[in-house]
C-alpha positions in Angstrom: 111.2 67.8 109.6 109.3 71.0 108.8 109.3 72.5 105.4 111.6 75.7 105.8 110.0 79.2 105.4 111.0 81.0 102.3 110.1 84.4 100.9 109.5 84.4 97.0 111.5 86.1 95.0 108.7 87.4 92.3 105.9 88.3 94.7 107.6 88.4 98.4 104.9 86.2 100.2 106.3 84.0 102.6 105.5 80.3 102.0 106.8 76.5 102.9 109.8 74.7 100.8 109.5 71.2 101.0 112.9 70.4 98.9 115.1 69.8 101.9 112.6 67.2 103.6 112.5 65.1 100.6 109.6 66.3 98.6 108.1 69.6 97.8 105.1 70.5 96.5 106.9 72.2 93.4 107.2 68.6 92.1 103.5 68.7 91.0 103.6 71.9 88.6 104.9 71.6 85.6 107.0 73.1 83.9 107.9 73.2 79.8 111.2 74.2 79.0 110.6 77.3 77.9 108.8 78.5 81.3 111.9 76.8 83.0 114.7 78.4 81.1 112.8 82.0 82.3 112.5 81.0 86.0 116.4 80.1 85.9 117.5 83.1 83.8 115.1 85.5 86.1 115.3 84.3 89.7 117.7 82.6 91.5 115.5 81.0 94.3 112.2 79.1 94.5 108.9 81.1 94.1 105.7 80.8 95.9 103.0 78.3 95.2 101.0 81.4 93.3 104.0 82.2 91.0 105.1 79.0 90.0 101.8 78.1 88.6 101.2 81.9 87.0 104.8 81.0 85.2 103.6 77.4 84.1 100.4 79.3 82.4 98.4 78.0 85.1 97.1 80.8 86.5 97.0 84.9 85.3 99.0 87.5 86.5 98.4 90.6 87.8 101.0 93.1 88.4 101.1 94.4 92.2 102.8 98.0 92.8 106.1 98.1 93.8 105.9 94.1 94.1 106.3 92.9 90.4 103.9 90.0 89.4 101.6 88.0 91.3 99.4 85.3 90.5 95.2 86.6 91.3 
Protein backbone atom coordinates (compact mmCIF):
# COMPACT_ATOMS: atom_id res chain seq x y z
CA UNK A 1 0.00 0.00 0.00
CA UNK A 2 1.05 3.51 -1.04
CA UNK A 3 1.38 6.25 1.41
CA UNK A 4 -1.70 8.62 0.67
CA UNK A 5 -1.14 12.11 -0.81
CA UNK A 6 -1.87 14.84 1.67
CA UNK A 7 -1.68 18.68 1.30
CA UNK A 8 -0.25 20.43 4.60
CA UNK A 9 -2.17 22.43 6.35
CA UNK A 10 0.70 25.23 7.33
CA UNK A 11 2.47 25.46 4.00
CA UNK A 12 0.04 23.68 1.30
CA UNK A 13 2.73 21.44 -0.35
CA UNK A 14 1.57 18.21 -1.29
CA UNK A 15 3.50 15.27 0.43
CA UNK A 16 3.16 11.30 1.37
CA UNK A 17 1.33 10.15 4.85
CA UNK A 18 2.59 6.99 5.78
CA UNK A 19 0.10 6.60 9.06
CA UNK A 20 -2.45 4.39 7.28
CA UNK A 21 0.26 1.75 6.00
CA UNK A 22 1.63 1.18 9.31
CA UNK A 23 4.47 3.60 9.69
CA UNK A 24 5.11 7.15 8.74
CA UNK A 25 7.96 8.99 8.60
CA UNK A 26 6.49 11.55 11.24
CA UNK A 27 7.50 8.79 13.80
CA UNK A 28 11.15 9.98 13.57
CA UNK A 29 10.74 13.89 14.51
CA UNK A 30 10.26 14.64 17.70
CA UNK A 31 8.28 16.35 19.31
CA UNK A 32 8.35 18.03 23.10
CA UNK A 33 5.20 18.70 24.59
CA UNK A 34 5.02 22.04 24.17
CA UNK A 35 5.66 22.01 20.23
CA UNK A 36 2.86 19.19 20.34
CA UNK A 37 0.26 21.00 22.31
CA UNK A 38 0.68 24.00 19.35
CA UNK A 39 0.45 21.61 16.37
CA UNK A 40 -2.93 20.18 18.04
CA UNK A 41 -4.37 23.53 19.17
CA UNK A 42 -3.33 25.11 15.56
CA UNK A 43 -4.00 22.39 12.89
CA UNK A 44 -6.16 19.72 12.68
CA UNK A 45 -4.29 17.55 10.07
CA UNK A 46 -0.71 16.33 9.57
CA UNK A 47 1.90 18.79 8.14
CA UNK A 48 4.54 18.26 5.62
CA UNK A 49 7.91 16.80 6.23
CA UNK A 50 9.36 20.76 6.10
CA UNK A 51 6.82 21.86 8.82
CA UNK A 52 6.95 19.32 11.25
CA UNK A 53 10.61 19.61 11.66
CA UNK A 54 10.47 23.84 11.56
CA UNK A 55 7.79 23.15 14.57
CA UNK A 56 10.18 20.64 16.49
CA UNK A 57 13.00 23.61 16.21
CA UNK A 58 14.58 21.69 13.70
CA UNK A 59 14.73 23.72 11.01
CA UNK A 60 13.85 27.91 10.55
CA UNK A 61 10.98 29.41 9.30
CA UNK A 62 10.36 31.69 6.81
CA UNK A 63 7.11 33.26 6.23
CA UNK A 64 5.81 32.76 2.49
CA UNK A 65 3.07 35.47 1.22
CA UNK A 66 -0.30 34.50 1.39
CA UNK A 67 1.02 30.90 2.46
CA UNK A 68 1.77 31.34 6.27
CA UNK A 69 5.08 29.58 7.44
CA UNK A 70 7.36 27.36 5.73
CA UNK A 71 10.38 25.73 6.67
CA UNK A 72 13.72 27.23 4.15
Amino acid sequence: MEPRRQRCEACGVEFGCGADVGRCWCDQVDLDAAALARLRASYDRCLCPGCLRAAAGLLPLTRVPGRGMRAL
